[in-house]
N, C-alpha and C positions, 0 to 999 in steps of 0.2 A: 434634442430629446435625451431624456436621463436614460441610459442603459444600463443593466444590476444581469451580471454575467454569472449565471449559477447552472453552467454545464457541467463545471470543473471548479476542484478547487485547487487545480493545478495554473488558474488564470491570474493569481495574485500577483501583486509588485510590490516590491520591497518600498518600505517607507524611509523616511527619513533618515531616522537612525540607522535603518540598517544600513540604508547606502552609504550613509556617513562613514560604519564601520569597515563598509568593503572599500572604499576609498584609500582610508588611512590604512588597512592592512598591509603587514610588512610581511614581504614575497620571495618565493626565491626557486628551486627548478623542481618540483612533485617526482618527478622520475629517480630524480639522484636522493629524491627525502630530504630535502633543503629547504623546503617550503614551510617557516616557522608557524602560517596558520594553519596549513595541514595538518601538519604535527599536533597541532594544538587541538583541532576538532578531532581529530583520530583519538587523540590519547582521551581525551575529554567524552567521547561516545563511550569507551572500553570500560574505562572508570562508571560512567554512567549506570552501565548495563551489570557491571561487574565481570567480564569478561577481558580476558589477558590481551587483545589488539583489534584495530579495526583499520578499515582502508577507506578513503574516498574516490565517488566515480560518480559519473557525468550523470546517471539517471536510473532508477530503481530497476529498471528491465537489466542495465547493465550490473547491477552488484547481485540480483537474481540468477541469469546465466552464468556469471561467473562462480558462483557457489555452487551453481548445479554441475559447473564443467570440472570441481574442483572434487567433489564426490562423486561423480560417476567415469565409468568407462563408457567408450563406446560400445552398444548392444546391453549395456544393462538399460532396467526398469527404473521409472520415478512415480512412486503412487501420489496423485493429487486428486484436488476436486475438479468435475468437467467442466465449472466455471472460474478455476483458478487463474489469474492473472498470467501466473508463467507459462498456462497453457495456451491459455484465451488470447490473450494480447499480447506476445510477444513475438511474435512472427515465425511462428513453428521453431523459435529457440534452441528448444528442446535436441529435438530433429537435426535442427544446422549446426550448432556450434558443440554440441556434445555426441551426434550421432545416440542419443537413446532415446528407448521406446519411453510410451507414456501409459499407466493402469489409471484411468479417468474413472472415478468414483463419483455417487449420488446421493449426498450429503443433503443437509437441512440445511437454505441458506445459506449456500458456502462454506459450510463448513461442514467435517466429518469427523464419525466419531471412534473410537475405538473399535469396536462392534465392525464399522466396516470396513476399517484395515484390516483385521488380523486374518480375515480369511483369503487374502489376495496377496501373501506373501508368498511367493513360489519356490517350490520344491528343488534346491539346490541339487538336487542329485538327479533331477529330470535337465537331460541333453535338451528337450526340445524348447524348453521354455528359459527365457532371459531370466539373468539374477536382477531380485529385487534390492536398489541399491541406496533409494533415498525415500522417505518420505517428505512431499513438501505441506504446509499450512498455509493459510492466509486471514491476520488478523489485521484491523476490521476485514470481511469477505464484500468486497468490491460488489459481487453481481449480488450478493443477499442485502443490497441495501444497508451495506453500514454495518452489520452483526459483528457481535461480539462474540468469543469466542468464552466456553466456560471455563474457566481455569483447571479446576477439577479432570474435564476432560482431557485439557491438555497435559495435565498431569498422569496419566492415567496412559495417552498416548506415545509418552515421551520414555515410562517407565519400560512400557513393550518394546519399546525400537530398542532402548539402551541392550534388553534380555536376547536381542535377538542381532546387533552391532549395526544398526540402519542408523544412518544417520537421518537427526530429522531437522530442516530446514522450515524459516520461516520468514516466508514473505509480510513482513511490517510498512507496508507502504503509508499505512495509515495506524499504527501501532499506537501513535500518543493517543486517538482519538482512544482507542478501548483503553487504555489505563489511568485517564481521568473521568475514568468511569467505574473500573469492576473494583478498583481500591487493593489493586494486589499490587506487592514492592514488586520495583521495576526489575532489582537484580534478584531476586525470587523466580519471579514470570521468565528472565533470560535464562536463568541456569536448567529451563528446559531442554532449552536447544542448543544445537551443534554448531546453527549459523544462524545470521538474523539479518534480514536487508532491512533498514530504516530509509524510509525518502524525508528527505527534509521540504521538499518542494510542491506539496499538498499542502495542508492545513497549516500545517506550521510557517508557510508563508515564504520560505526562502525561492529566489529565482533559479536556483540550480543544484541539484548533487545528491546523493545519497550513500547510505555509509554501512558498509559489509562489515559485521565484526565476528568475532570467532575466536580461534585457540593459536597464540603464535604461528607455530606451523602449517594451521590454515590461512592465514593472513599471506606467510610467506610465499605459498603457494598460490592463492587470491593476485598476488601484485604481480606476479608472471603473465596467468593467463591474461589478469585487465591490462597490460602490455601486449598481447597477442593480439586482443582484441580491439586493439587503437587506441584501450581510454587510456593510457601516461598522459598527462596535462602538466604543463611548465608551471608557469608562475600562477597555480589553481586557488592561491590564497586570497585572490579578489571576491572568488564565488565562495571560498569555503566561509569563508568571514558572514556571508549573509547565513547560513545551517548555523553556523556559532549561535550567530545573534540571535536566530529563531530556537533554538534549543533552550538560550539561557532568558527569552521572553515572551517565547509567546504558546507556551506546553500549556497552562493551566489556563487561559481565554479562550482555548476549542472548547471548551463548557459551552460558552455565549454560542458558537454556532452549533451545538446540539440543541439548545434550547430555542436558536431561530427554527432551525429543520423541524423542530417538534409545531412550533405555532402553524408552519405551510400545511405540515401533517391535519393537522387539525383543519383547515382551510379545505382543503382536499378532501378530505372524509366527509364534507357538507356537501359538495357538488353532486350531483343527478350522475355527470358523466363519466363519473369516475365508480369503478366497481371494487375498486380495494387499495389503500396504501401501506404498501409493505411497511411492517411496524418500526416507527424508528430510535433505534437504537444512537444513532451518534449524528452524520453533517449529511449524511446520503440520505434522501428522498426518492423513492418511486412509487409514482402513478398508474394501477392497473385501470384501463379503459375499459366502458360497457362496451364498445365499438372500437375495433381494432383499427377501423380503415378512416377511423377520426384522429387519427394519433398526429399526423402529418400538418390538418389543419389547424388542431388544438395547438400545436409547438408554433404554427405561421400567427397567430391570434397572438399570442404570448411576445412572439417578435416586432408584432408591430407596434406594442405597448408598453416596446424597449427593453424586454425581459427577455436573457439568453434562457435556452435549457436544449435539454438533447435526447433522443430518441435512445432508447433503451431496450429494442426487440420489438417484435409485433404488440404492440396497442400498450407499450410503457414511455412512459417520459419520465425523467430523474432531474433531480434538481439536488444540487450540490451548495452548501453553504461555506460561509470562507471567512476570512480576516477583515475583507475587501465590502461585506455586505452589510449593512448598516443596520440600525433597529428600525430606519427610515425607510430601507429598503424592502425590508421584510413587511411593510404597513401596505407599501403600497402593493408590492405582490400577491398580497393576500388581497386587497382589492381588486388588482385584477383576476385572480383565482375567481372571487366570487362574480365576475361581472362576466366569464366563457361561460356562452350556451350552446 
């Protein structure tokens, strides 16, 4: 039976070429900075983003906590949203590996807006309360379905931190998906932020890595902690070769999977049992259910028809589109979509 794995678009496998490329990649020890494809994908992200250096590490949670462990002390504050990634899923992060508190905010779709940071910055000169020490982002917002964030705003947010010396932090797990989309230059969009974690192993298809960039001295300071942290990796240029190869081919085809996301979209919006799909904006799909307590047999229906997908809270199912899903696959999905009752 055909199975079309659209829980994640974190399930991809590298293709041909790319393995080709991680094959032939010339190697050498990451820790001592000998590693010629390291080098290469680091220099090549900085340049990208237009930002002075950048680091590679094993997995976006890892270049996340380490920018957050790199701007904060222990007992300061990080204002996010209460469905942000570095809050939500990463294993109380926050909490373990930096000892600071967390100001969880209630944003539109993951994301928040000026408006309601500035009133949650706290009063340095109040003993009882922690210094507010970082603001973090998250473009696309993971739990809002994909959202984009508005440039404007983040412009707007980035302007307050600067006036006020917060550093602001941005979790880009899914980054390329909003910028072949809102049409703003990439090193425009970066020179908002302080730090930026790009995963390479979402959409963009690579099997492993992600890449923190920043301002020299944050970098230098970045490569210590992800040392404390376990991620030093040897001969890393096997895996960094495939975020290369996805960088330099496969940024401008997440179009193709916003525009499958959109037809399932539309699939969905026809069914009885479904009561709303969060609008979609880029490769993330969610399904709000009339009937929450149908969530469980709707996903086992979907399973048996060879179609992964994955539960998303009480009465949502998401569906994740990717490199890996076909126009063929998307035909038949949608067939199953309309054949659940």
């Amino acid at each position: 039976m055909r199975i079309i794995d659209l829980r994640s678009d974190t399930v991809t496998r590298p293709g041909k070429e790319m393995l080709e490329a991680m094959f032939s990649a010339p190697v050498g020890d990451d820790v001592f900075q000998e590693d010629p494809t390291v080098n290469e994908l680091e220099q090549y992200v900085a340049e990208l983003f237009g930002m002075e250096a950048a680091i590679y590490a094993s997995s976006g949670t890892q270049t996340n906590q380490i920018a957050i462990n790199v701007h904060v002390q222990p007992g300061d504050e990080v204002i996010t949203h209460v469905d942000s990634h570095v809050y939500k899923y990463e294993g109380g992060g926050i909490a373990k590996n930096s000892g600071a508190s967390v100001r969880l905010l209630d944003g539109n779709r993951g994301r928040l807006r000026l408006d309601d940071i500035q009133k949650w910055i706290n009063n340095p000169e109040d003993v009882h309360l922690p210094l507010t020490r970082l603001v973090s982002l998250e473009d696309t917002a993971n739990r809002g379905g994909g959202a984009i964030y508005d440039f404007e705003e983040i412009k707007k947010i980035s302007s307050f931190c600067r006036e006020h010396s917060l550093p602001l932090h941005l979790d880009g797990a899914r980054l390329m998906n909003a910028m072949v989309e809102n049409g703003v230059d990439l090193k425009v969009y970066a020179s908002q932020f302080d730090s930026i974690s790009l995963c390479l192993s979402k959409g963009l298809g690579a099997p492993v890595g992600s890449v923190l960039i920043g301002k020299k001295d944050f970098i230098k300071k970045a490569r210590r902690v992800r040392k404390v942290f376990g991620g030093g990796m040897r001969q890393a240029g096997i895996i960094a070769a495939g975020g290369l190869y996805a960088l330099k081919n496969n940024v401008e085809r997440l179009k193709v999977d916003h525009e499958h996301a959109k037809a399932l979209e539309g699939a969905l919006n026809e069914c009885a049992w479904v009561k709303e799909v969060i609008p979609v904006e880029t490769n993330i799909v969610v399904a709000v259910l009339k009937d929450e307590e149908n969530r469980d047999r709707i996903i086992a229906k979907f399973t048996e028809k060879g179609i992964k997908t994955i539960a998303f809270g009480p009465g949502m199912i998401r569906m994740v589109t990717h490199l890996d899903v076909s126009v063929e696959d998307i035909d038949y999905t949608i067939a199953v979509i309309r054949s659940v009752s």
